[in-house]
C-alpha positions, 0 to 999 in steps of 0.5 A: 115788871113794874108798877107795883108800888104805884098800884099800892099807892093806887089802892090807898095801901101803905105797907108797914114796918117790917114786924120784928121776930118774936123768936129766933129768925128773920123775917125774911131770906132771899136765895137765888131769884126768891125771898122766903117770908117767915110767918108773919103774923096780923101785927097792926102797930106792934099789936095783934088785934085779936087772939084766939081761935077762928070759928062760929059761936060766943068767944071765937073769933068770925071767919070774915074778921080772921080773913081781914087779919089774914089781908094784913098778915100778907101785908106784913110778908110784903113789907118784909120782901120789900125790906129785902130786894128794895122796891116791889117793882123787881117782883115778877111773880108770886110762887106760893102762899102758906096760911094757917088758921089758928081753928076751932076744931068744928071750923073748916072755913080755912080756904076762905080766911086766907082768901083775905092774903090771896085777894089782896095780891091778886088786887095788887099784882095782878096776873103777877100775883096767881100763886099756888096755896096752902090753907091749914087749920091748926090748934094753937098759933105763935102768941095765940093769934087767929092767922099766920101767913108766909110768902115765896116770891121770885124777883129779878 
């Protein structure tokens, strides 16, 4: 496959540098035909742009602002696998997306929010980018951020 970087460039979207680990990990690891992201979180410029818990109501962070962090979390994966294989051309399929959701605990929106990671590879890869997906909501996150997303990819 080609042409991903070019779709990239397409849509406007220039990926990030790669988010340093918070802990001990790397962002990424490639075995065999596939790279493993690490949960990556909504890092813009080195910062999260908001914490806390995902729901409805006063203090909670809205489902559809989660569900663009969720868009840039996977943005974050991508800049990693890139980091590791070269260029996103050598991709030729996206395995498999885990999101978490960092959630109030009367939110059951989770599937959405990680709509955000989904669409956006669908918008890039294509057909490439089907994959299968967990979305799972969970009590507290890495730095109390609303989303975490990881990333299988194969490339050749």
């Amino acid at each position: 496959m080609a042409g991903f970087e070019a779709r990239l460039a397409e849509l406007g979207i220039v990926l990030p540098d790669v988010a340093p680990p918070v802990a001990a990990y790397v962002p990424a690891v490639v075995t065999g035909p596939y790279v493993h992201t690490s949960g990556q979180l909504p890092f813009t410029a080195g910062a999260l742009p908001a914490t806390g818990k995902v729901g409805d109501g006063h203090g909670l962070v809205p489902a559809d602002d989660a569900k663009a962090y969720a868009r840039t979390s996977i943005l974050n994966a991508l800049a990693a696998v890139r980091a590791e294989i070269g260029s996103l051309d050598r991709v030729t399929r996206i395995v498999k997306v885990v999101g978490f959701v960092a959630s109030d605990p009367s939110f059951t929106g989770q599937p959405g929010v990680i709509n955000g990671a989904s669409e956006l590879l669908g918008e890039v890869f294509g057909e490439t980018g089907r994959h299968a997906r967990s979305a799972v909501g969970v009590a507290v996150l890495p730095l109390d951020s609303p989303v975490e997303v990881e990333l299988v990819v194969e490339f050749e």
